[in-house]
C-alpha positions in Angstrom: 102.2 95.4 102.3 100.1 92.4 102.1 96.1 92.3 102.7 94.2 88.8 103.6 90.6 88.3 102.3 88.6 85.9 104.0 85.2 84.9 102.8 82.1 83.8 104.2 81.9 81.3 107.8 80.5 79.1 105.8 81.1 77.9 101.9 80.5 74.7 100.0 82.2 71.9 100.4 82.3 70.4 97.0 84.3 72.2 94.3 84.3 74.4 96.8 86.3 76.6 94.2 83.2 76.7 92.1 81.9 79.6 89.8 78.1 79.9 91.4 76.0 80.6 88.5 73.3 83.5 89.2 70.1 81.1 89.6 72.1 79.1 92.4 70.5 78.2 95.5 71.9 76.6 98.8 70.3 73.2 99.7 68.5 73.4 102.7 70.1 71.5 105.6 66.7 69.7 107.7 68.8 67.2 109.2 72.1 65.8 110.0 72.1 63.6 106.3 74.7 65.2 104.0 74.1 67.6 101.5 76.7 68.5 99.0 74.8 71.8 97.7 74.6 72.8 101.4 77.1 75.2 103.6 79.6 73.8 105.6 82.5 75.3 107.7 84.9 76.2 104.5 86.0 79.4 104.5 88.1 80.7 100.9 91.1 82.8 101.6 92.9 85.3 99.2 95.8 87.2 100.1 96.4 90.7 97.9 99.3 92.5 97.6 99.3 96.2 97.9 101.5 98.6 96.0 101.2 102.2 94.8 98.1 102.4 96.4 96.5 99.3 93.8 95.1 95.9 94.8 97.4 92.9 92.8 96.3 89.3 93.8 99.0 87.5 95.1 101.0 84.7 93.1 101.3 82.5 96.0 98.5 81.7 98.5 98.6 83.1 102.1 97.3 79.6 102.7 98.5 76.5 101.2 94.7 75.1 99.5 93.7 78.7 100.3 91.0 77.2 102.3 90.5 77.9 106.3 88.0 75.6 108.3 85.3 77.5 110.5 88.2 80.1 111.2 86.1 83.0 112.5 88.9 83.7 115.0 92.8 84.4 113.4 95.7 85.5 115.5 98.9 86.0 113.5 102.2 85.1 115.4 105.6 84.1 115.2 105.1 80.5 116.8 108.7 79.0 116.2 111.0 82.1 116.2 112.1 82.0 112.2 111.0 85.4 111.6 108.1 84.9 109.6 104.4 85.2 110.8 102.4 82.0 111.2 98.2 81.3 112.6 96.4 80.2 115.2 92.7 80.1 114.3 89.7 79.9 116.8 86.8 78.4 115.1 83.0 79.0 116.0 80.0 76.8 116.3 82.0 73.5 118.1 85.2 75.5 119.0 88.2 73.2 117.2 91.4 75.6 117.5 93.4 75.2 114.2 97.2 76.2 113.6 99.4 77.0 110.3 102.9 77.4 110.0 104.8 79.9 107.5 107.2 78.1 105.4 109.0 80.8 104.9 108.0 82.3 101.4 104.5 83.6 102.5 102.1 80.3 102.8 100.6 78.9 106.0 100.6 75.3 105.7 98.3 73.8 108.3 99.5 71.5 110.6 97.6 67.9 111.8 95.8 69.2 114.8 93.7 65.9 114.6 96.9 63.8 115.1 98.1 65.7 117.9 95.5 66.6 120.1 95.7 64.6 123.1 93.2 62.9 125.3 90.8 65.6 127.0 90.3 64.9 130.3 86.1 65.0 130.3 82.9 63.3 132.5 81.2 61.1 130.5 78.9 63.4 129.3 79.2 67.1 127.1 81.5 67.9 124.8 85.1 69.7 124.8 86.1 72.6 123.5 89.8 73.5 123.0 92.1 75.6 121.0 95.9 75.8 120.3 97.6 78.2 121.8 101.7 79.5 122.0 101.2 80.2 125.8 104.8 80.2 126.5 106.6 81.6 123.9 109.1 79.1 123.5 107.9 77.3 120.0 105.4 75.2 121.1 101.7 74.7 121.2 100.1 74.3 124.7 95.8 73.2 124.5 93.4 75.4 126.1 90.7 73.4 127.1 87.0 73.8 128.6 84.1 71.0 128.9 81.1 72.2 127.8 77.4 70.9 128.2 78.1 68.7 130.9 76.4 68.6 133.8 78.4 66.3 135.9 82.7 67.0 136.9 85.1 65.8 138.1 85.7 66.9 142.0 89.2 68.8 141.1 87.2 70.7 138.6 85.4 72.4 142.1 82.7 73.7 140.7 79.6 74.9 142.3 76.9 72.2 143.4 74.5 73.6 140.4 77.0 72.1 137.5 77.0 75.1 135.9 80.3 75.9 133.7 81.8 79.4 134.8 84.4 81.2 132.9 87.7 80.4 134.7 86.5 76.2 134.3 89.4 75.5 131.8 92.3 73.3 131.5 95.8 73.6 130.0 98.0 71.1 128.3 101.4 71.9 128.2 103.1 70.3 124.7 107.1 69.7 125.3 107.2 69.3 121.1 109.0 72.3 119.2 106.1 73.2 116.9 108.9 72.9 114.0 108.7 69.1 114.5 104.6 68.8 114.2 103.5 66.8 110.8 101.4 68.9 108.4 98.1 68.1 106.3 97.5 69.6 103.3 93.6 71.2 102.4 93.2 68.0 100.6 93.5 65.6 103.3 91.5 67.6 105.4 88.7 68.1 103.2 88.7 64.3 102.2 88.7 63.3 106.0 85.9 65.7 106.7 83.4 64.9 103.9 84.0 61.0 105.0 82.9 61.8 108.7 80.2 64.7 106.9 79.0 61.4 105.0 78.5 58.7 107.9 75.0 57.6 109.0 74.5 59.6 111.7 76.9 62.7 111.4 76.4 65.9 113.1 78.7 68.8 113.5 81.6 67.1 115.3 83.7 66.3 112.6 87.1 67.4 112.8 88.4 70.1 111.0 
């Protein structure tokens, strides 16, 4: 029997593997100018093994980097029918669905959401909010999609004339790609491509993760 740890919502970014020494404080985060001593949507990951009623940390991650990003929300599934279990994370704050695929000796090994996500359809205001999802059960990944913060739609959206986004406003894409097929990132990468975008003029807390 296997047990997952995750940690905190939010960890460092930087050496985010760190030993925090006692005196440690987190830099304060007054604007959107980066801040490598400051939290950021990391989450650590352990995985323990249980047997004869004792705790052994696992050899292997339960996630390749074991790193999640902003993965508040995890829903364990058999996505493409091997037999082994793989994720689907939810994230909070600006909701960016995630998804990991078992590779068949225990690791989840997260695939390139950023490549694949298509075009949202959107007003040109507000943002979208969207997660990954294995609607139909036949290995693929179909987006669940809402506009949020908007306060203009379009007219097949039939919404009430206050603009006001009601649950039920959502959108589905339907993905024809066997989620076997879908190219993987590594922590690495994703980390990398995050602090870049963290590091830009004028970031804020849309950077992909």
């Amino acid at each position: 029997m296997n047990r997952l740890v995750q940690g905190e919502t939010s960890g460092l970014l930087e050496d985010y593997k760190r030993t925090i020494p006692a005196d440690f404080r987190v830099a304060a985060s007054t604007s959107d100018a980066y801040e490598a001593n400051t939290l950021y949507p990391l989450v650590p990951v352990e995985a323990f093994s249980i047997s004869d009623g004792k705790l052994t940390l696992r050899e292997k991650p339960v996630v390749e980097g074991d790193v999640l990003f902003n993965s508040s929300g995890m829903h364990f599934r058999d996505i493409n029918g091997d037999g082994f279990d793989d994720l689907v994370t939810i994230t909070g704050m600006k909701v960016q669905g995630g998804a990991y695929l078992n590779n068949g000796e225990g690791v989840l090994q997260r695939i390139d959401t950023t490549a694949i996500l298509p075009e949202l359809p959107r007003t040109s205001v507000g943002n979208n909010a969207h997660v990954f999802w294995p609607l139909r059960n036949n290995g693929t990944l179909d987006v669940i999609y809402m506009e949020v913060g908007a306060s203009a739609r379009p007219d097949y959206w039939a919404l009430p004339e206050d603009g006001i986004f009601r649950a039920g406003d959502v959108g589905i894409i339907r993905s024809n790609y066997d989620v076997s097929a879908l190219p993987l990132t590594t922590v690495e990468s994703a980390v990398n491509a995050f602090r870049e975008c963290a590091q830009a003029p004028t970031w804020s807390w849309v950077c992909a993760y």
